[in-house]
LOTORLUM-103660 format. One record per residue (C-alpha): residue in three letters; x, y, z. Coordinates in Angstrom, 1 decimal, m for minus. Example, Ala and Ser with C-alpha at 12.3 -4.5 7.8 and 13.67 -1.06 7.14 Angstrom:
2
- ALA/12.3/m4.5/7.8 $
- SER/13.7/m1.1/7.1 $
This chain:
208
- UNK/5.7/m10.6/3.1 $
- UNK/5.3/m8.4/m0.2 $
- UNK/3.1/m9.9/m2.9 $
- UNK/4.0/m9.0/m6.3 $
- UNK/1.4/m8.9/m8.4 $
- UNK/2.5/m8.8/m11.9 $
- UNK/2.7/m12.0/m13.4 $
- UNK/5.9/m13.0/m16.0 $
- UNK/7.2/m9.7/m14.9 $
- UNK/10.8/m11.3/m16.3 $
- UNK/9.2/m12.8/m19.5 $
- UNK/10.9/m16.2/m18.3 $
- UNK/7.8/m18.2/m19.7 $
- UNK/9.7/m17.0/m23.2 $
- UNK/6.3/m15.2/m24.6 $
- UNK/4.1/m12.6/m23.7 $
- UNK/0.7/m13.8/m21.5 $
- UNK/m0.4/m12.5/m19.6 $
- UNK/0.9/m9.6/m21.0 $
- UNK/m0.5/m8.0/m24.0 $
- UNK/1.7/m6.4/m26.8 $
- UNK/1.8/m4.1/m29.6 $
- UNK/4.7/m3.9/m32.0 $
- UNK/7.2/m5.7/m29.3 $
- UNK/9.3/m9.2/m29.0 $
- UNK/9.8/m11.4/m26.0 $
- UNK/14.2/m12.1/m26.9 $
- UNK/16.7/m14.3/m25.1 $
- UNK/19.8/m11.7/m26.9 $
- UNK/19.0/m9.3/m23.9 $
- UNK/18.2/m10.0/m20.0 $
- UNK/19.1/m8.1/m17.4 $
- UNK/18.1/m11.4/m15.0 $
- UNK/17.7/m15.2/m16.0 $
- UNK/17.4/m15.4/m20.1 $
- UNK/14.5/m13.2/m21.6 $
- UNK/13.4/m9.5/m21.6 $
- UNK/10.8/m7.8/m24.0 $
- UNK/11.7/m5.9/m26.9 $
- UNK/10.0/m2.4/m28.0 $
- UNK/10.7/m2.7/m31.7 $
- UNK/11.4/0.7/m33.7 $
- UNK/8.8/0.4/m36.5 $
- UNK/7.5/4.2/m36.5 $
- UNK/4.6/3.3/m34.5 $
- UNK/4.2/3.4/m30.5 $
- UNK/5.6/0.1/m29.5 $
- UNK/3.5/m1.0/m26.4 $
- UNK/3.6/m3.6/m23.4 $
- UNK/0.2/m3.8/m20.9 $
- UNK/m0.7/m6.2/m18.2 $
- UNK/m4.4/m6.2/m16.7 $
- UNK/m4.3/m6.7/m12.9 $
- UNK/m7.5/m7.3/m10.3 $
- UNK/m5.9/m6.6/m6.8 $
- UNK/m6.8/m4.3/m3.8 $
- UNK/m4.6/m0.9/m4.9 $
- UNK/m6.6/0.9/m1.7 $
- UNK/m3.1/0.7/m0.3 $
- UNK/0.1/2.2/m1.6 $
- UNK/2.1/m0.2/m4.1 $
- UNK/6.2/m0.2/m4.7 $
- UNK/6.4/m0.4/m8.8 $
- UNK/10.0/m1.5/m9.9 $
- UNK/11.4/m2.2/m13.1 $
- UNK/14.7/m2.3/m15.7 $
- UNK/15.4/m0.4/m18.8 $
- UNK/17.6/m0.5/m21.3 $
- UNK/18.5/0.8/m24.9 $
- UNK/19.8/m1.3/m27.7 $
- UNK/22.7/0.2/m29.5 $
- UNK/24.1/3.2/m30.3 $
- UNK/21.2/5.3/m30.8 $
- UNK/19.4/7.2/m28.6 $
- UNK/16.5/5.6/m27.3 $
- UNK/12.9/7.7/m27.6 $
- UNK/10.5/9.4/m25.2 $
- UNK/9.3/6.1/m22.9 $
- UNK/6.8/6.5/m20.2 $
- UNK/5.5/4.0/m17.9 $
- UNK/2.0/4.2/m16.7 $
- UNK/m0.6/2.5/m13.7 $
- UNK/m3.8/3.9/m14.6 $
- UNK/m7.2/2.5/m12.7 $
- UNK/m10.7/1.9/m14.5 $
- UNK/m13.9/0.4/m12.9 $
- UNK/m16.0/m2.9/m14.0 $
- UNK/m16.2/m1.4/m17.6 $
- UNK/m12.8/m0.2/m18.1 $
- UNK/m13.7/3.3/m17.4 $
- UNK/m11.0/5.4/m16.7 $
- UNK/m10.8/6.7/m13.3 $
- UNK/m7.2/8.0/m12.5 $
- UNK/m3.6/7.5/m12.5 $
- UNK/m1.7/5.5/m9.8 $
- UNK/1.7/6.2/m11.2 $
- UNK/3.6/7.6/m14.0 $
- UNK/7.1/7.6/m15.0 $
- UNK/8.1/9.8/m18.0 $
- UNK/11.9/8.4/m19.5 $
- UNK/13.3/11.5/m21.6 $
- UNK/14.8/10.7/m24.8 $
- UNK/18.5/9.5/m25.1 $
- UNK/18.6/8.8/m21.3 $
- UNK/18.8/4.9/m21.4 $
- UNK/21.7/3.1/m20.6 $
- UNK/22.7/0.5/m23.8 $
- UNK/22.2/m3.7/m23.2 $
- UNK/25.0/m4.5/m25.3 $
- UNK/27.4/m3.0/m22.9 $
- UNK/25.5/m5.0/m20.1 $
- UNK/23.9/m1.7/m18.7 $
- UNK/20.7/m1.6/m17.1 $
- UNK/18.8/1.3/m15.3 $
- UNK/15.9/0.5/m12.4 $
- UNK/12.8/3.0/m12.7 $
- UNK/10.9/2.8/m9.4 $
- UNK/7.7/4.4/m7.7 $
- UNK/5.1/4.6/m5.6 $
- UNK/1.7/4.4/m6.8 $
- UNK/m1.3/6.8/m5.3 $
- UNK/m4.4/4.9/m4.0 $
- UNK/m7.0/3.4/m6.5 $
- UNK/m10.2/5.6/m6.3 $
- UNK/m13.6/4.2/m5.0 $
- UNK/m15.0/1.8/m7.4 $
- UNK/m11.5/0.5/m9.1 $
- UNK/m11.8/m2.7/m10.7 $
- UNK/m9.0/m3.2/m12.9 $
- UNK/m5.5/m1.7/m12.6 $
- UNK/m3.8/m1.4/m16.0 $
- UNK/0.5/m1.0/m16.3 $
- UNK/1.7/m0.1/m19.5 $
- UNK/4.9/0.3/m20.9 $
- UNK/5.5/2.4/m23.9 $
- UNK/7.9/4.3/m26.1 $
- UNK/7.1/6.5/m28.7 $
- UNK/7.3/5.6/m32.6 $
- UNK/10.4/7.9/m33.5 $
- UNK/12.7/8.0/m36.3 $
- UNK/16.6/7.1/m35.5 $
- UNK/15.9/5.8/m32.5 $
- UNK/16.5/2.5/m30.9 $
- UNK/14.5/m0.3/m29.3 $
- UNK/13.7/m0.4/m25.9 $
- UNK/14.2/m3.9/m23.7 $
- UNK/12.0/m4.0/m20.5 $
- UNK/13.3/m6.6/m17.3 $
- UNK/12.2/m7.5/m14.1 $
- UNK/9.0/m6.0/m13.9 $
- UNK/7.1/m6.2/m10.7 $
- UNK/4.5/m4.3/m8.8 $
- UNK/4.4/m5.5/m5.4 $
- UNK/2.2/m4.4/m2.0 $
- UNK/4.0/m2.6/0.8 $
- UNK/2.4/m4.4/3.8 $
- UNK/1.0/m7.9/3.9 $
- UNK/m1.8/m9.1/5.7 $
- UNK/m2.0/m8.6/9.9 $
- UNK/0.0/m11.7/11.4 $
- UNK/m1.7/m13.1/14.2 $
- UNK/m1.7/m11.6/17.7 $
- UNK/1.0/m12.4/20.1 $
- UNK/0.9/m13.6/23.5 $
- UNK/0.3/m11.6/26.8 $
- UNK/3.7/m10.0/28.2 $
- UNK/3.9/m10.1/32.1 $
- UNK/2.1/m7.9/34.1 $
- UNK/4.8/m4.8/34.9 $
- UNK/5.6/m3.7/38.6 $
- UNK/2.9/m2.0/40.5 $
- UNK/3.2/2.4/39.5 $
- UNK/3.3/4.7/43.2 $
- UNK/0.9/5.7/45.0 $
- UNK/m1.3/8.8/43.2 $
- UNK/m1.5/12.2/45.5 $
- UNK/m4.7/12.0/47.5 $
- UNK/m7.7/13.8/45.4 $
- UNK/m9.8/16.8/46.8 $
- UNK/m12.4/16.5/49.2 $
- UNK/m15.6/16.1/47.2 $
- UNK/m18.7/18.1/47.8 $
- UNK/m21.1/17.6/51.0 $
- UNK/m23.8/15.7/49.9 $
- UNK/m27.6/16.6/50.7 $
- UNK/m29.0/15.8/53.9 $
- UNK/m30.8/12.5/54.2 $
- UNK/m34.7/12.2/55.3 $
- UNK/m35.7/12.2/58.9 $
- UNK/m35.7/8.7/60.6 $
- UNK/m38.9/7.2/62.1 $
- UNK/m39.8/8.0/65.6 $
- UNK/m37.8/5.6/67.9 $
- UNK/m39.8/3.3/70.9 $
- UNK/m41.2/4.9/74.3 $
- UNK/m38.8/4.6/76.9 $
- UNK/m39.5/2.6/79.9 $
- UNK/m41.2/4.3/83.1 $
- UNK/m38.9/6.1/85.6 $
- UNK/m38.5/5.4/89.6 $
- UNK/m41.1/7.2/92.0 $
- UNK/m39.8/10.2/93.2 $
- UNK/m39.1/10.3/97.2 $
- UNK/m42.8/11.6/98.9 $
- UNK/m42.4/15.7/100.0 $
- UNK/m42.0/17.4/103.3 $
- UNK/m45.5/17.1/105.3 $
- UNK/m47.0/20.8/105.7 $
């Protein structure tokens, strides 16, 4: 069974935690599913969305998510982002990125969504936290950005237990008869057996 590991990945709690924001809006005027989404506002700056995560990313994860614009402008450059740090929120790697081009986003007011998926690359030795972000760029004449549905979610649960024993199958033929093997070496002599017993006299000779 998958296990998705973002939590309030449909903002249905109505706010943000465990989500942190910059410049964004949990609203109930958009949703792709149930009644919220978040809202990247257009204020000039990099409007941001970020959830900390501590799970195993050793293994390959299955990222989903919905986008959409809000009216008729175009919306700005967007990029999504799984990055990996260790114990001290070094930065180690990427797992995943998704770049949205500007003006590509379908608009929530005509009820159009778009699902952005991936697969994320395995966390490098000494991974701690796993950080998704969710971004658009600060640009002029451009529209806000709604984000649905998030969720992040681990291709292959844990080993189920082991079944039972099938029956034995039938019995396979008979294998061709192997080569004769080698002569082996000659064994030590034996002991010296018992003296025989004493033979008959022999008849007495002609008298000369």
């Amino acid at each position: 069974m998958a296990t998705n590991v973002i939590i309030n990945g449909g903002f249905e709690t109505g706010t943000f935690p465990p989500w942190n924001s910059f410049s964004a809006i949990v609203t109930s005027a958009f949703s792709h599913s149930g009644t919220f989404s978040a809202e990247l506002l257009d204020g000039g700056v990099t409007s941001t969305i970020y959830q900390i995560i501590e799970a195993d990313f050793t293994e390959p994860y299955e990222f989903s998510a919905f986008l959409a614009k809000v009216g008729a402008l175009p919306n700005p450059l967007t990029t999504i982002t799984i990055a990996y740090f260790d114990a001290n929120f070094n930065y180690l790697g990427l797992g995943l990125v998704i770049s949205i081009p500007p003006g590509t986003l379908p608009d929530a007011t005509l009820n159009n969504w778009q699902e952005f998926t991936g697969t994320t690359t395995p966390a490098p030795a000494g991974t701690v936290y796993t950080i998704v972000s969710i971004s658009k760029q600060g640009e002029p004449n451009t529209s806000n950005v709604l984000v649905e549905d998030v969720s992040l979610t681990s291709s292959s649960g844990p080993t189920g237990p082991t079944g039972p024993t099938g029956p034995t199958g039938p019995t396979g033929p008979t294998g061709a008869t192997g080569a004769t093997g080698a002569t082996g070496a000659t064994g030590a002599t034996g002991a010296t057996g018992a003296t025989g017993a004493t033979g008959a006299t022999g008849a007495t000779g002609v008298t000369g």
